[in-house]
Every structure is written in structure tokens, then in C-alpha cells.
N, CA, C and O atoms as a GROMACS GRO file, in nm:
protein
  576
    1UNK      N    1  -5.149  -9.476   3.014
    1UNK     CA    2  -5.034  -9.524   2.941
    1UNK      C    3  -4.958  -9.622   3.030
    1UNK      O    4  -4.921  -9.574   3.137
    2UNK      N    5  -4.932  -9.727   3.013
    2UNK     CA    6  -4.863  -9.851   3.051
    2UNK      C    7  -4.735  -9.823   3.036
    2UNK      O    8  -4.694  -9.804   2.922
    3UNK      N    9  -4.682  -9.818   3.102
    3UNK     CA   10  -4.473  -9.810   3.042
    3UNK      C   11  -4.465  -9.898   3.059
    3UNK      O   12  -4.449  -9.946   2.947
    4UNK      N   13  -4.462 -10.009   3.158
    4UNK     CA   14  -4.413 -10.136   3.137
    4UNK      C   15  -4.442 -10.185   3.023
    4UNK      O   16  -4.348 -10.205   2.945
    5UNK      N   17  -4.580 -10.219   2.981
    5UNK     CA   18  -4.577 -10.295   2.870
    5UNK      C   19  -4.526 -10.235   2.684
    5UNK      O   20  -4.494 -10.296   2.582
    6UNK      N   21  -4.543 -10.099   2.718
    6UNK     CA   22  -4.383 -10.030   2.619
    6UNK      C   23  -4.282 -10.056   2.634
    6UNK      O   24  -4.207 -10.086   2.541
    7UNK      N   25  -4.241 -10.054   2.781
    7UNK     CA   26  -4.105 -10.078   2.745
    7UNK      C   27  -4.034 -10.206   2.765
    7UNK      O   28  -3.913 -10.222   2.781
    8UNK      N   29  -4.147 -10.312   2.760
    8UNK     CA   30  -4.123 -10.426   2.691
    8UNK      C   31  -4.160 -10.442   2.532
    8UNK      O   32  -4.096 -10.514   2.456
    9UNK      N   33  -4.255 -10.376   2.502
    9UNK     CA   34  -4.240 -10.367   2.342
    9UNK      C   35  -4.113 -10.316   2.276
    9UNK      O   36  -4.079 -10.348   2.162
   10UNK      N   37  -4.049 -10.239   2.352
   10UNK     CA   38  -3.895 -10.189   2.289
   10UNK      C   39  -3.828 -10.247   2.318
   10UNK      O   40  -3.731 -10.258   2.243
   11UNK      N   41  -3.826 -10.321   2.437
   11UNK     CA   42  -3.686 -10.424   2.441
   11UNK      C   43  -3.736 -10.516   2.346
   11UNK      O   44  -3.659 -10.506   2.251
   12UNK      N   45  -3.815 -10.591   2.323
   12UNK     CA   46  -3.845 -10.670   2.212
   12UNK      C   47  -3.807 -10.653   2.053
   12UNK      O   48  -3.756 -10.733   1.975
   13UNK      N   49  -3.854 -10.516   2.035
   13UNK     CA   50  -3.787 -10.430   1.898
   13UNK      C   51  -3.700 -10.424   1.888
   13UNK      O   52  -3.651 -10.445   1.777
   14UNK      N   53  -3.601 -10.380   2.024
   14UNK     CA   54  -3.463 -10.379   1.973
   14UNK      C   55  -3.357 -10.543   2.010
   14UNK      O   56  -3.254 -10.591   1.964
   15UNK      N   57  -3.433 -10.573   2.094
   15UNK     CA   58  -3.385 -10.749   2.035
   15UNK      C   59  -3.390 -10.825   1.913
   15UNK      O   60  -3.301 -10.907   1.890
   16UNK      N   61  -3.504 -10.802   1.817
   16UNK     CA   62  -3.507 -10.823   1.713
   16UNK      C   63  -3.422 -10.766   1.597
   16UNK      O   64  -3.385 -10.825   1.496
   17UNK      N   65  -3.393 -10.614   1.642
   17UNK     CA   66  -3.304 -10.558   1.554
   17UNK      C   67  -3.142 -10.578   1.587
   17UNK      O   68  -3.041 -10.570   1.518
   18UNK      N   69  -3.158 -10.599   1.677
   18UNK     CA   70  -3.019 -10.702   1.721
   18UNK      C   71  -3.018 -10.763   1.652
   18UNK      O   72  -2.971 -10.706   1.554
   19UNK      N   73  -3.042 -10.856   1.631
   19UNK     CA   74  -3.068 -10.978   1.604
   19UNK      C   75  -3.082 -10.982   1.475
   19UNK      O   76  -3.016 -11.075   1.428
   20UNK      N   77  -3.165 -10.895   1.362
   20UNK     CA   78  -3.112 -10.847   1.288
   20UNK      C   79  -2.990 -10.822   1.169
   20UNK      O   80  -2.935 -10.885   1.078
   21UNK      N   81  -2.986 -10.709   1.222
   21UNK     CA   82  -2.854 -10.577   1.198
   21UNK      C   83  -2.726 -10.598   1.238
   21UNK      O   84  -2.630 -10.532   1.199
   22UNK      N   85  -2.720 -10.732   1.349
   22UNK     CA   86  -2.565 -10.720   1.423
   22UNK      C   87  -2.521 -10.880   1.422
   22UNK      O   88  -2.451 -10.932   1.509
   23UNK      N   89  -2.572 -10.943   1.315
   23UNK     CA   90  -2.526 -11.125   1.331
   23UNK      C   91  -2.354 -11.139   1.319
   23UNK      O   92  -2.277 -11.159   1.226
   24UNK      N   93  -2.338 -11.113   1.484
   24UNK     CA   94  -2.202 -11.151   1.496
   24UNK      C   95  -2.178 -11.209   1.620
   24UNK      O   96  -2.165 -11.136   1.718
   25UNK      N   97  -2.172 -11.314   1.628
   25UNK     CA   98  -2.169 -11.430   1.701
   25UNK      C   99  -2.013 -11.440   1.762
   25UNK      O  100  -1.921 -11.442   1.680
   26UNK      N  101  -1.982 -11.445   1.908
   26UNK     CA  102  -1.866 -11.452   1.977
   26UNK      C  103  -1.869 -11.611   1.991
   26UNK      O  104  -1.964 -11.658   2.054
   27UNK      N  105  -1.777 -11.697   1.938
   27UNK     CA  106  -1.742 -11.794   2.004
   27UNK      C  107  -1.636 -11.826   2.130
   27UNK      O  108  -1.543 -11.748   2.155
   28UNK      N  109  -1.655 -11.925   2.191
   28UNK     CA  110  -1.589 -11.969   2.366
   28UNK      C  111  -1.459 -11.980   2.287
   28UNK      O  112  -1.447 -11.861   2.256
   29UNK      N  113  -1.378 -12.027   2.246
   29UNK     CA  114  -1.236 -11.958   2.180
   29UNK      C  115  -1.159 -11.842   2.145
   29UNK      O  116  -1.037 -11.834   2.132
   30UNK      N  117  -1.274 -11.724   2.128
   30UNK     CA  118  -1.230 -11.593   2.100
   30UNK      C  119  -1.277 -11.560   1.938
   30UNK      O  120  -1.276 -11.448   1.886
   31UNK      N  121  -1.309 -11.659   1.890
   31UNK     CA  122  -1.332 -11.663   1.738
   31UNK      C  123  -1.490 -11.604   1.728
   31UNK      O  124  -1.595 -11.638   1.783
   32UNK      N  125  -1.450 -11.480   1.616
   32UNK     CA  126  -1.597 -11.435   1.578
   32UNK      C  127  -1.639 -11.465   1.477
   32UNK      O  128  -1.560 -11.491   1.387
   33UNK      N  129  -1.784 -11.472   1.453
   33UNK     CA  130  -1.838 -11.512   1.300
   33UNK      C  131  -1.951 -11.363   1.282
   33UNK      O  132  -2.007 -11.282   1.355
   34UNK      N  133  -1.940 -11.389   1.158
   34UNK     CA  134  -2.023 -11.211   1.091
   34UNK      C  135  -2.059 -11.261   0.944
   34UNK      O  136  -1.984 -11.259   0.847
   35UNK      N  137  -2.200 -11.309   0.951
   35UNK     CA  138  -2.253 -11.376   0.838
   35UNK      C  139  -2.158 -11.510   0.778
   35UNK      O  140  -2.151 -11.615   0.842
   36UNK      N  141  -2.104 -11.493   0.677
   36UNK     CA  142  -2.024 -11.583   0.617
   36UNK      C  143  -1.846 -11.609   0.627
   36UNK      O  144  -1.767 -11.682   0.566
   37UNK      N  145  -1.832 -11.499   0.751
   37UNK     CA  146  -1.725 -11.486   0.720
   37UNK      C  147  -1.625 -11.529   0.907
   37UNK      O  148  -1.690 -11.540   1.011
   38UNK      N  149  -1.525 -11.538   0.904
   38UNK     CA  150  -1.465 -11.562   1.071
   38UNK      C  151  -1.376 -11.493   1.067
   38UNK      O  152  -1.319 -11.469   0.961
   39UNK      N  153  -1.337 -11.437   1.189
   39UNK     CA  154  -1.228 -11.379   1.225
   39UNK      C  155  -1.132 -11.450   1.390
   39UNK      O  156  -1.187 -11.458   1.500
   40UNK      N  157  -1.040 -11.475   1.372
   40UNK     CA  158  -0.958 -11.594   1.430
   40UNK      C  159  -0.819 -11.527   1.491
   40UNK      O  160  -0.751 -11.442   1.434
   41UNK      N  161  -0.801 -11.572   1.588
   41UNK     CA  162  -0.641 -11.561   1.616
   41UNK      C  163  -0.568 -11.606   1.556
   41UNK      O  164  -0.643 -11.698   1.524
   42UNK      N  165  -0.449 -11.637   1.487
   42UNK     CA  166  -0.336 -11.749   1.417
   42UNK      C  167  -0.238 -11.770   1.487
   42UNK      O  168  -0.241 -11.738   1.606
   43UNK      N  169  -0.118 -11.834   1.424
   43UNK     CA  170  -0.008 -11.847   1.521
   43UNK      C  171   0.045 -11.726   1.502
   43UNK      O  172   0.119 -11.724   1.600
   44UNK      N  173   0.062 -11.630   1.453
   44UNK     CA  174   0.176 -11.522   1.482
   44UNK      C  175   0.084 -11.440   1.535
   44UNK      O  176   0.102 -11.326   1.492
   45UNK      N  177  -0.023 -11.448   1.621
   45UNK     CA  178  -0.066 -11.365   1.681
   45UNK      C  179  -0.103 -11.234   1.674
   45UNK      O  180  -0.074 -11.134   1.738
   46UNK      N  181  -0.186 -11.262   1.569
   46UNK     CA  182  -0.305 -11.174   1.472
   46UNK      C  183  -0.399 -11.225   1.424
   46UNK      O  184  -0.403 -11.348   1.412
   47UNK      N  185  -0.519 -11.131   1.374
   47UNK     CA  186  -0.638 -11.147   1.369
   47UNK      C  187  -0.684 -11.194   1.238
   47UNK      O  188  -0.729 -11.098   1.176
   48UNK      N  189  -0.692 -11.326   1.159
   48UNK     CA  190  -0.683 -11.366   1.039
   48UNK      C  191  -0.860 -11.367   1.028
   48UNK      O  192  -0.939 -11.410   1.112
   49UNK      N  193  -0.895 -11.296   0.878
   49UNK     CA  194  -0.996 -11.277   0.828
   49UNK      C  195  -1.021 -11.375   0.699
   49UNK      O  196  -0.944 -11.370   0.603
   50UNK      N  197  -1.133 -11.464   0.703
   50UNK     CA  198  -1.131 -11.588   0.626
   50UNK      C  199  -1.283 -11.625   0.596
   50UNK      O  200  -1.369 -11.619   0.684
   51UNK      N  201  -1.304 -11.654   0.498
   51UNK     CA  202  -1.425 -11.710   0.467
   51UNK      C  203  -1.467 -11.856   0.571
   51UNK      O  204  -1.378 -11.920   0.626
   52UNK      N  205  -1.581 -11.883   0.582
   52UNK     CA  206  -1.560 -12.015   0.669
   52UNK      C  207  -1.564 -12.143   0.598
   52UNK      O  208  -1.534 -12.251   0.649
   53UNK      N  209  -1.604 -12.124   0.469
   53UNK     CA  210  -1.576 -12.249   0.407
   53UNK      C  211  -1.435 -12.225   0.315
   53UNK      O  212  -1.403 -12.276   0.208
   54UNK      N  213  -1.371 -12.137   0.389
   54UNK     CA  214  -1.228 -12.159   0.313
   54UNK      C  215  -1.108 -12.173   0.429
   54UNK      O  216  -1.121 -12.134   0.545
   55UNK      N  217  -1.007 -12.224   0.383
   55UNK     CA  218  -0.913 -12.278   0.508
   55UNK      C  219  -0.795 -12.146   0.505
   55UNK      O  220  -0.726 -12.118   0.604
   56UNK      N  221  -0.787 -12.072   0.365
   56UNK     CA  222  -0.679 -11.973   0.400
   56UNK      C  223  -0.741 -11.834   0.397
   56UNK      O  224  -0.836 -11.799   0.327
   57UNK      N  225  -0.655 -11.746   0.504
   57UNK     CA  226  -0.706 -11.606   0.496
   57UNK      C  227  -0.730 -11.529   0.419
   57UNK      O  228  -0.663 -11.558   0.320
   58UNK      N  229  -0.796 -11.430   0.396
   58UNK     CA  230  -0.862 -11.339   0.321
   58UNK      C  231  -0.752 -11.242   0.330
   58UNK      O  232  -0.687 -11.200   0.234
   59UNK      N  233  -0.733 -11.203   0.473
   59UNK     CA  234  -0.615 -11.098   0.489
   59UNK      C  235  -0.631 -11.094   0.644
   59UNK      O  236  -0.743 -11.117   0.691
   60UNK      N  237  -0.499 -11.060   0.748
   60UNK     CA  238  -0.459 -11.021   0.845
   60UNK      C  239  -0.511 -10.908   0.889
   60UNK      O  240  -0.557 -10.826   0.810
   61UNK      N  241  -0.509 -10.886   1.057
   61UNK     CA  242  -0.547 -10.712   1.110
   61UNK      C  243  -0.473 -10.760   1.237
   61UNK      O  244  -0.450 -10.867   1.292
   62UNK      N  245  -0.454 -10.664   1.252
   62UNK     CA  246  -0.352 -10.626   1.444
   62UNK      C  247  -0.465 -10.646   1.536
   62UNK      O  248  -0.439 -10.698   1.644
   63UNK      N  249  -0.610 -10.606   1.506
   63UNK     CA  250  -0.697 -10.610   1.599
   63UNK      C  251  -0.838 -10.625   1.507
   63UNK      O  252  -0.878 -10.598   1.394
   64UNK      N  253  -0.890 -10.694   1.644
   64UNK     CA  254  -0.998 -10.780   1.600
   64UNK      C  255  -1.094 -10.672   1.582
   64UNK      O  256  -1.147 -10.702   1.475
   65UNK      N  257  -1.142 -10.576   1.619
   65UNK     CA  258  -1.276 -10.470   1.568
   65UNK      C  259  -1.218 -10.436   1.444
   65UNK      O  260  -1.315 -10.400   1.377
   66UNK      N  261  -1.104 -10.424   1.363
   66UNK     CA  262  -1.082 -10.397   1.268
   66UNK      C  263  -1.149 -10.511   1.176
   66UNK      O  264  -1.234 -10.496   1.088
   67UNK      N  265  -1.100 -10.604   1.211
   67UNK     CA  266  -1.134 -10.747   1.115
   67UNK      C  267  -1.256 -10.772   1.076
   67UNK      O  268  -1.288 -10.806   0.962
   68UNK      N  269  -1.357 -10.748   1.207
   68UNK     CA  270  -1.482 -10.750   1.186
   68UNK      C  271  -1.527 -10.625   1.080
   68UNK      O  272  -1.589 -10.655   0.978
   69UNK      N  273  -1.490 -10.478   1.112
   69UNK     CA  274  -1.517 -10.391   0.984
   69UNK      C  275  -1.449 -10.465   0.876
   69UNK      O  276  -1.538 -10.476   0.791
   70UNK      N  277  -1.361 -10.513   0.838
   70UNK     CA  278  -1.315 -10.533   0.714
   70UNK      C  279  -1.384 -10.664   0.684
   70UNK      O  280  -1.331 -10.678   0.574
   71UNK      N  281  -1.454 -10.763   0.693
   71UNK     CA  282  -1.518 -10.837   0.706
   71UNK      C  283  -1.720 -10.780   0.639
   71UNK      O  284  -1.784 -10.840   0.553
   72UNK      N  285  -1.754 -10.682   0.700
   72UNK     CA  286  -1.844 -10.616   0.669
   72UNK      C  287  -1.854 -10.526   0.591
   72UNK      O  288  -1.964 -10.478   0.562
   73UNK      N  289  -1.741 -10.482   0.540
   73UNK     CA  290  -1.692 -10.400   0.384
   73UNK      C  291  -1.682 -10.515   0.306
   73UNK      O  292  -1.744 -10.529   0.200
   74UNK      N  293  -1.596 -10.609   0.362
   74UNK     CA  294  -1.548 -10.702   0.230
   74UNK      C  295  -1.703 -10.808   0.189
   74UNK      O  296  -1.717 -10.849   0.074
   75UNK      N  297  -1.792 -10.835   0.284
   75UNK     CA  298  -1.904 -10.844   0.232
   75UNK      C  299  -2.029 -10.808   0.115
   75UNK      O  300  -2.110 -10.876   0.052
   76UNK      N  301  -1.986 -10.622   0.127
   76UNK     CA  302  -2.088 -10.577   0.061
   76UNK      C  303  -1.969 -10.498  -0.041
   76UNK      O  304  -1.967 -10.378  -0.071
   77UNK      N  305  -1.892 -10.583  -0.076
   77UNK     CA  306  -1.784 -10.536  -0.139
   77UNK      C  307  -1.794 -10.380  -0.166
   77UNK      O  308  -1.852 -10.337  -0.265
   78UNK      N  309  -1.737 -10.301  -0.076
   78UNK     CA  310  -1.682 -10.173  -0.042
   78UNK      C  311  -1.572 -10.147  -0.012
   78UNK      O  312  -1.530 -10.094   0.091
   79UNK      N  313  -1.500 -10.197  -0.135
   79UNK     CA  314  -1.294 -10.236  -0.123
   79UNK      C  315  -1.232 -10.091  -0.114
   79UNK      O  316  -1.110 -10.073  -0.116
   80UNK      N  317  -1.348  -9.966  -0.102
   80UNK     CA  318  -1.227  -9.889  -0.085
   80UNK      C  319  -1.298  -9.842   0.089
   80UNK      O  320  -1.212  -9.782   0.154
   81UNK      N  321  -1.412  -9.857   0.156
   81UNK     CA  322  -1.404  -9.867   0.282
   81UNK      C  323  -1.299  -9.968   0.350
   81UNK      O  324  -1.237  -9.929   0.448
   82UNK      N  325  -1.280 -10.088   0.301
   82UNK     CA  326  -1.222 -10.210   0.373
   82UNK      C  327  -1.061 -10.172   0.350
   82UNK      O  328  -1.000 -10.208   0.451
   83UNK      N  329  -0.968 -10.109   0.249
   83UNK     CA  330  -0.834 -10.042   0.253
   83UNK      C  331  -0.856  -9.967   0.350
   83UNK      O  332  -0.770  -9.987   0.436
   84UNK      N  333  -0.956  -9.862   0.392
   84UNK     CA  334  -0.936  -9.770   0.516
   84UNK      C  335  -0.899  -9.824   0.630
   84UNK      O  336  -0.805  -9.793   0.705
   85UNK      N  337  -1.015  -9.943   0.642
   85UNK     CA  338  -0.984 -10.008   0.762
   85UNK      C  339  -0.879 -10.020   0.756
   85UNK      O  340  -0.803  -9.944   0.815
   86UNK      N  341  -0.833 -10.128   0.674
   86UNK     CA  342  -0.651 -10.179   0.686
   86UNK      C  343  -0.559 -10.073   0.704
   86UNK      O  344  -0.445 -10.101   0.741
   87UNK      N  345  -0.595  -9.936   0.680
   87UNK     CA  346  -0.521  -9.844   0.684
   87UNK      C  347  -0.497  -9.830   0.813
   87UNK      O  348  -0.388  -9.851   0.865
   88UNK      N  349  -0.600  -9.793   0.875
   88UNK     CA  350  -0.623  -9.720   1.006
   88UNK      C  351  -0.592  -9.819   1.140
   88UNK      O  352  -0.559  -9.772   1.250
   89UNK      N  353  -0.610  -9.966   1.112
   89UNK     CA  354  -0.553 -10.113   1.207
   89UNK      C  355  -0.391 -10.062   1.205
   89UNK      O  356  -0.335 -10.034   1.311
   90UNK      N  357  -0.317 -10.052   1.067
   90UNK     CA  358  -0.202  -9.994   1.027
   90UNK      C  359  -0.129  -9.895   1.088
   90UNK      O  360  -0.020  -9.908   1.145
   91UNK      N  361  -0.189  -9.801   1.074
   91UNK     CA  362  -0.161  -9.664   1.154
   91UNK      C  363  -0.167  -9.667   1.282
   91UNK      O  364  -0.089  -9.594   1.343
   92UNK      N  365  -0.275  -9.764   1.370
   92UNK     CA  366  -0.280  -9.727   1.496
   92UNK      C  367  -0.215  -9.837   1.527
   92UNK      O  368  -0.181  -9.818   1.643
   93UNK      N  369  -0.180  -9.932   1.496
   93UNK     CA  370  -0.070 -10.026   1.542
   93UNK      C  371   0.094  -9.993   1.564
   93UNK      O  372   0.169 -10.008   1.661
   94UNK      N  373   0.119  -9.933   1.411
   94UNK     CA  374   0.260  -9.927   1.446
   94UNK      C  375   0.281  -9.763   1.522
   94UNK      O  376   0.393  -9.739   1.567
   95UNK      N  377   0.198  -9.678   1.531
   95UNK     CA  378   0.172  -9.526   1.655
   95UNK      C  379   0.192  -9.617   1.762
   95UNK      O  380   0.300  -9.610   1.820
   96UNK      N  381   0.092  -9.717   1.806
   96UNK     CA  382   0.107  -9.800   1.959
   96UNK      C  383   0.237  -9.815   2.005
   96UNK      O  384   0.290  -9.762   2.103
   97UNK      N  385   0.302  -9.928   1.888
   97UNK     CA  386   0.439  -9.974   1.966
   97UNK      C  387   0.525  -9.849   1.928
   97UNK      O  388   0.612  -9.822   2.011
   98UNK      N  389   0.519  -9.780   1.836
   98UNK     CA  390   0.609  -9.644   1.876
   98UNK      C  391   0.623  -9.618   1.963
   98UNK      O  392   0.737  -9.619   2.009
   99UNK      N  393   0.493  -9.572   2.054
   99UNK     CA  394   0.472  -9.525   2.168
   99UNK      C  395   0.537  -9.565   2.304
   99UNK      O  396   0.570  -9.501   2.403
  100UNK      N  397   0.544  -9.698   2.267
  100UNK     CA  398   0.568  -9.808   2.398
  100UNK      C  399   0.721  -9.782   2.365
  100UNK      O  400   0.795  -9.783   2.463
  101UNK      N  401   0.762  -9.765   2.278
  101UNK     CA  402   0.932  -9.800   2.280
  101UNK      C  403   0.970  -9.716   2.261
  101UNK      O  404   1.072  -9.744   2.197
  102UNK      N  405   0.959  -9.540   2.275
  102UNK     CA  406   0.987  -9.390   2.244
  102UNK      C  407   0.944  -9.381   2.385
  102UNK      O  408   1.031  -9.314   2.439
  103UNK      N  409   0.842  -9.420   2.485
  103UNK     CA  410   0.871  -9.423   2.641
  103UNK      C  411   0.951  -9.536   2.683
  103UNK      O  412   1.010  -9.493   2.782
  104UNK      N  413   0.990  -9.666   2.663
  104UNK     CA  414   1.106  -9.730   2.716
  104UNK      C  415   1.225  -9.654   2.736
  104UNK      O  416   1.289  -9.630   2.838
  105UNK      N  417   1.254  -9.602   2.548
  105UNK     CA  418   1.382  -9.490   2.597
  105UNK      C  419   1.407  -9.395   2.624
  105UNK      O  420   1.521  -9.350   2.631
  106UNK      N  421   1.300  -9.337   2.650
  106UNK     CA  422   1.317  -9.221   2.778
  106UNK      C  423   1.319  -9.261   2.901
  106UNK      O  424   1.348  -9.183   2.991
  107UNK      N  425   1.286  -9.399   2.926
  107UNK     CA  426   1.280  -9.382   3.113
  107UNK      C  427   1.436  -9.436   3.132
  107UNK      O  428   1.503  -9.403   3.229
  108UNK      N  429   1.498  -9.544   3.002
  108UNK     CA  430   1.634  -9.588   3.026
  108UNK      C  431   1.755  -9.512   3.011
  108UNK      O  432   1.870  -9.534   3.051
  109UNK      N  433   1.682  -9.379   2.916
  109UNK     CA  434   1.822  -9.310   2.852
  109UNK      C  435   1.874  -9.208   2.986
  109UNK      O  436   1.796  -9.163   3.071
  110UNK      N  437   1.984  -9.189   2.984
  110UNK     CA  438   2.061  -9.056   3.085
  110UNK      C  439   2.109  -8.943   2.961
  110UNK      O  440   2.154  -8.832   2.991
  111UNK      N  441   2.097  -8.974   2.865
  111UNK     CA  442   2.167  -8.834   2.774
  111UNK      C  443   2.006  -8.757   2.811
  111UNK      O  444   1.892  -8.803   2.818
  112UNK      N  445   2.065  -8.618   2.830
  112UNK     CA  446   1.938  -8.524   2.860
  112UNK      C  447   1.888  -8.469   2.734
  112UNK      O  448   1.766  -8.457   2.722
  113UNK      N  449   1.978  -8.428   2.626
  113UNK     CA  450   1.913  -8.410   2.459
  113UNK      C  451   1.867  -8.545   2.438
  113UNK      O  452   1.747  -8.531   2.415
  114UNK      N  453   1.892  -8.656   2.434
  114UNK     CA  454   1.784  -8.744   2.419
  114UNK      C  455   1.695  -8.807   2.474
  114UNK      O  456   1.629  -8.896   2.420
  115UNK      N  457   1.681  -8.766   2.593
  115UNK     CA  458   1.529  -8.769   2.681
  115UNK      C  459   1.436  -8.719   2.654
  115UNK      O  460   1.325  -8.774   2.648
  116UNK      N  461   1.470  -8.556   2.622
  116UNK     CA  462   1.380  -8.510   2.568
  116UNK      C  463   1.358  -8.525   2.401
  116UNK      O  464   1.273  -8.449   2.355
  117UNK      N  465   1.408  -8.593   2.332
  117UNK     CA  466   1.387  -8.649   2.226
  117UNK      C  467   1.311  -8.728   2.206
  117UNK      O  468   1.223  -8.717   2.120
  118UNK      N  469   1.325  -8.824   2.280
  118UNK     CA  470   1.226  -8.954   2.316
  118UNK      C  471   1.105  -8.883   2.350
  118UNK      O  472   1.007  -8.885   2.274
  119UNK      N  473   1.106  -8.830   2.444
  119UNK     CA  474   0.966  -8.776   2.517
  119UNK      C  475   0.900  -8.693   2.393
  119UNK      O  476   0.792  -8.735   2.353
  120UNK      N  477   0.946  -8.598   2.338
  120UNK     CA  478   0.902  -8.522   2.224
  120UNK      C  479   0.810  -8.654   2.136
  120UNK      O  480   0.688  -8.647   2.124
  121UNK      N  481   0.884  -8.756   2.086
  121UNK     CA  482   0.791  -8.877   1.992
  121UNK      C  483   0.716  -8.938   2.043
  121UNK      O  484   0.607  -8.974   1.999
  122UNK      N  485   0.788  -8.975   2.201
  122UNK     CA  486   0.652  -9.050   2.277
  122UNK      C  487   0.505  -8.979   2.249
  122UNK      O  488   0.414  -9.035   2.189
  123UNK      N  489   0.501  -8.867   2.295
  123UNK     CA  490   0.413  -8.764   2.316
  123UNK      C  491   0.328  -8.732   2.139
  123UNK      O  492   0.208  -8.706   2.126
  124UNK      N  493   0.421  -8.741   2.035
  124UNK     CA  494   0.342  -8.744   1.935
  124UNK      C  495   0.279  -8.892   1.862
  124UNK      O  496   0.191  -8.899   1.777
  125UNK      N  497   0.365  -9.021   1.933
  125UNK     CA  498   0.302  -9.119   1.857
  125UNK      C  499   0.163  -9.143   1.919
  125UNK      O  500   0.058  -9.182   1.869
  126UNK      N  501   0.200  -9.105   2.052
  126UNK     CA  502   0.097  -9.160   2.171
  126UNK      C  503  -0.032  -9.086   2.101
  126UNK      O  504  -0.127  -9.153   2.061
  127UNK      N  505  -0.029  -8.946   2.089
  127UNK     CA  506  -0.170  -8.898   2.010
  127UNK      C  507  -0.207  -8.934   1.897
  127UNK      O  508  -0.323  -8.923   1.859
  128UNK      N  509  -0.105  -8.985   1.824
  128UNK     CA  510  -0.181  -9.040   1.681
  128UNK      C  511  -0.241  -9.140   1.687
  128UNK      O  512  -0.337  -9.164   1.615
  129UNK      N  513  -0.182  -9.243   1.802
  129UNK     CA  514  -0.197  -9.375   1.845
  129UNK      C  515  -0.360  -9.333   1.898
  129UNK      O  516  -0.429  -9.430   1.867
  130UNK      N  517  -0.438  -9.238   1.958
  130UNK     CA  518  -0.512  -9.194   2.057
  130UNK      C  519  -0.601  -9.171   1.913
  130UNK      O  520  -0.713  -9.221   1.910
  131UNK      N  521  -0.552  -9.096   1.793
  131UNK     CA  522  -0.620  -9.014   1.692
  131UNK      C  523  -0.721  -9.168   1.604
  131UNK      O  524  -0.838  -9.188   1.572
  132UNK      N  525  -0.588  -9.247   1.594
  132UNK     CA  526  -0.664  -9.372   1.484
  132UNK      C  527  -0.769  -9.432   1.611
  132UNK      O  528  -0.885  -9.464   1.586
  133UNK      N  529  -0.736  -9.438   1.687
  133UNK     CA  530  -0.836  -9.548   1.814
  133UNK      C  531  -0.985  -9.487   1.792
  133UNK      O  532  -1.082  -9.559   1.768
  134UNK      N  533  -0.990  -9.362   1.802
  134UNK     CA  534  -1.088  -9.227   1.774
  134UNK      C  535  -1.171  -9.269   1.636
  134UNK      O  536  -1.292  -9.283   1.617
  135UNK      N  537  -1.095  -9.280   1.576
  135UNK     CA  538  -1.191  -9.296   1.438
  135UNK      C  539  -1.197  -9.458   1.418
  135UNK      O  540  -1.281  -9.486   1.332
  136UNK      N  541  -1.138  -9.563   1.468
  136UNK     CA  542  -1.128  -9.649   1.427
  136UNK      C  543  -1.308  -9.683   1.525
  136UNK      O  544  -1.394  -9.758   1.477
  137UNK      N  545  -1.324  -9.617   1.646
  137UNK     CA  546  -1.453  -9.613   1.720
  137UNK      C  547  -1.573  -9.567   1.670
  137UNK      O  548  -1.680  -9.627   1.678
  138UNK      N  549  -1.553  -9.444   1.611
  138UNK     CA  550  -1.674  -9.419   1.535
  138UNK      C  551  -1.699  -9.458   1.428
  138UNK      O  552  -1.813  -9.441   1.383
  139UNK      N  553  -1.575  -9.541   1.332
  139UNK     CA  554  -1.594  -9.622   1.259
  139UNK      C  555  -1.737  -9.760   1.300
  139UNK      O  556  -1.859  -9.765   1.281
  140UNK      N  557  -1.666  -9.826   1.344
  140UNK     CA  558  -1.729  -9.896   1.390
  140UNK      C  559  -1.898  -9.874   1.456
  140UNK      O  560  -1.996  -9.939   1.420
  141UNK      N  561  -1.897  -9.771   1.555
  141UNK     CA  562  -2.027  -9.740   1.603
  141UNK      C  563  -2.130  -9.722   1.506
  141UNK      O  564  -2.243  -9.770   1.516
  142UNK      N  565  -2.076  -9.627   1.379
  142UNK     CA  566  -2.136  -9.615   1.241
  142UNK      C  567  -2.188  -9.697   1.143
  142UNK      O  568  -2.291  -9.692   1.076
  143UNK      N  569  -2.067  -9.799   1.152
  143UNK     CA  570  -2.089  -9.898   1.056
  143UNK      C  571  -2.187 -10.013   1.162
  143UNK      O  572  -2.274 -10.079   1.105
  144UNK      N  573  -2.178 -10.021   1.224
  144UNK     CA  574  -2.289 -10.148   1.372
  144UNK      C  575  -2.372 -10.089   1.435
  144UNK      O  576  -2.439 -10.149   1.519
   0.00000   0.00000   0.00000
């Protein structure tokens, strides 16, 4: 039995199925393409989802692995997978900056009932923030 030349037959197989299964092309700008469709930075600094022969967005995401799932739902039109996404970009966005600004005011505040106030939400946005990231991963791993 040869392993080398197997396990160049499998890197070959799975280059092809790359190649494949995963046509999503990173451009030197940051801009991704996924069959027919792009996903772009804009000026307000979000992830605009757009056909490429069309000049206006399809719809917005906070983050770009979202865009690309919603992009690959909105393909094989699966509009109630592609609301999840938007859901879950949703959810784990505004948990994030909760997070960030429920620890700002705990490290600035001196009232001691509201330190531990702060800290109490920090501590729960931060896991929800942790909970959507979680599924928004195996989302993705699933769906690519």
C-alpha cells in the first residue's frame, strides 16, 4: 500500500470538493463573492449583502460570516433559514456591545449596589453574547 500516492489522491479529492462545495472567493479589499452574490463593507460600517449585478443591497449584517450564510440561504431561497441568520447576527451583536458597556460601568461606577449591578448584566450579556457566537459557528460549519 502506497500512502503517498493516497494521500495525494485525497488531497486532490478534497481540492476538488473545495472547489466545488465552497465557491467563495476572498477578494484583496475584504470583499467576498459566493456564487452570484457579494458581501462588502459600506460606509456605516457593516456588512452589505447584494447581488453583483445589482448596485443596492439585498440587506445588512454586523458580521461578515453571517452575510455569507444569509447569502447561501438567500440563494437556495430558504427565507426562513436566512431570518435565523439575521436573527442570530442580531442577537449576538447587540449581547456584544451590551457587554462592552455593562463592563465600562462597572469599572467607572463607585456606587457599590451598582457595581454589582453592572457586573450581574455584564456577566449575563457576555454569555449570551458567547451563546449566539456558538451557534452562529456550527451554523456555519454545517451549512460549509
Amino acid at each position: 500500500m502506497n500512502f503517498k500516492r493516497h494521500a495525494q489522491k485525497l488531497e486532490t479529492f478534497l481540492n476538488d470538493e473545495f472547489a466545488k462545495n465552497l465557491p467563495v472567493v476572498q477578494l484583496p479589499n475584504g470583499t467576498v463573492v459566493y456564487n452570484h452574490f457579494k458581501v462588502k463593507k459600506n460606509k456605516a460600517n457593516v456588512w452589505a449583502l447584494q447581488k453583483t449585478n445589482l448596485a443596492s443591497p439585498i440587506d445588512v449584517f454586523n458580521l461578515k460570516v453571517c452575510a455569507l450564510l444569509a447569502a447561501k440561504f438567500y440563494d437556495v431561497s430558504r427565507f426562513d433559514r436566512y431570518n435565523e441568520v439575521k436573527n442570530l447576527d442580531t442577537g449576538y451583536w447587540n449581547n456584544s456591545l451590551d457587554s462592552v458597556r455593562f463592563r465600562q460601568r462597572y469599572t467607572e461606577s463607585k456606587d457599590i449596589s451598582k457595581k454589582e449591578l453592572y457586573a450581574s448584566r455584564w456577566i449575563v450579556t457576555n454569555i449570551r453574547a458567547e451563546k449566539y457566537k456558538e451557534q452562529i459557528s456550527v451554523l456555519f460549519r454545517n451549512t460549509f
